[in-house]
C-alpha positions in Angstrom: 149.3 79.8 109.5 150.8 80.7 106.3 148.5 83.2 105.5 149.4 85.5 107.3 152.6 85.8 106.5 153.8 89.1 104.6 155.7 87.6 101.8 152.1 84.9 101.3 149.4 87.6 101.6 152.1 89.9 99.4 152.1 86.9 96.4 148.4 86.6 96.3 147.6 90.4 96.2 150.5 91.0 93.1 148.7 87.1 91.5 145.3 87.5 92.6 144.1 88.1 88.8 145.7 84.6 87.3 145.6 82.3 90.2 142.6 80.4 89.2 143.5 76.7 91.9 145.2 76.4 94.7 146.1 73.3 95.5 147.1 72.5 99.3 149.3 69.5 101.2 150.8 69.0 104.5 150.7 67.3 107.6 148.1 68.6 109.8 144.8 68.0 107.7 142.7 69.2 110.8 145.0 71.9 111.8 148.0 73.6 109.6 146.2 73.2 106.4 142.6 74.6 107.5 144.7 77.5 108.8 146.0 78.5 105.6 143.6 77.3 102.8 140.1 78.7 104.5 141.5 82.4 105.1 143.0 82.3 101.3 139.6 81.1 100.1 138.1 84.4 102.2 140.3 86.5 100.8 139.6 85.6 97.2 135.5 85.9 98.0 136.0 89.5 99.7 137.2 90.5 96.1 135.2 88.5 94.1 137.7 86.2 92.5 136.9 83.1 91.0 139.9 80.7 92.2 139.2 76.8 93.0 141.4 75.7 96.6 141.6 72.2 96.7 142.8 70.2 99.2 143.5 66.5 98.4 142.8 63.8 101.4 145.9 61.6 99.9 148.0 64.4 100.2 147.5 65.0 104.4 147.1 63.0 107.4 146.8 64.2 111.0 148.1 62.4 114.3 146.6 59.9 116.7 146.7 60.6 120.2 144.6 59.9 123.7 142.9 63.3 123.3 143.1 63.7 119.4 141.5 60.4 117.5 142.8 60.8 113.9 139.8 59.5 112.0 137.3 62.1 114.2 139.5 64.6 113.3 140.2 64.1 109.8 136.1 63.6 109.5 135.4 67.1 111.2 138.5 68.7 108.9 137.1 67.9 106.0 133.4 69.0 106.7 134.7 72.6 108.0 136.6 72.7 104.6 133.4 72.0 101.9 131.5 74.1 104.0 134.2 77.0 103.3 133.6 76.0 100.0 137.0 74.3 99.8 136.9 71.0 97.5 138.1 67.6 99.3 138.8 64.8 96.8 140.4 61.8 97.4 143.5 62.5 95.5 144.5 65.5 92.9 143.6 64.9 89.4 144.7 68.0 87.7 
């Protein structure tokens, strides 16, 4: 996860009072993403900042695999996001 690296957690402490969306891509909707944009969205709740994480579905995809059916996976990504409170459109329309 990207999170916890020094130089990410570093950025958002010294930004934490402008960054007001964060807007996350990559690969692995069910798996590298999730690991990065829930524990950022944590960290802004534990100090009370307002700041929007977004994650746009036409910006990720995940793999297909015997054990690891893409569309399950993408379904049950995307539910453990909103429920972090982490906003899923379609596509980014900022």
């Amino acid at each position: 996860s990207g999170f916890v690296t020094k130089e990410y957690q570093k950025y958002l402490e010294e930004n934490k009072h402008v960054i007001r969306r964060i807007v996350y891509c990559g690969y692995l909707f069910d798996i590298c993403v999730p690991n990065v944009a829930i524990p950022t969205k944590m960290y802004f709740n534990e100090n009370n900042i307002d700041c929007e994480i977004i994650v746009p579905e036409n910006t990720t995809e995940t793999f297909d695999s015997p054990t690891h059916q893409r569309e399950e996976y993408k379904v049950l990504a995307k539910k453990m996001l909103l429920l972090n409170g982490i906003k899923v459109p379609e596509k980014y329309e900022g």
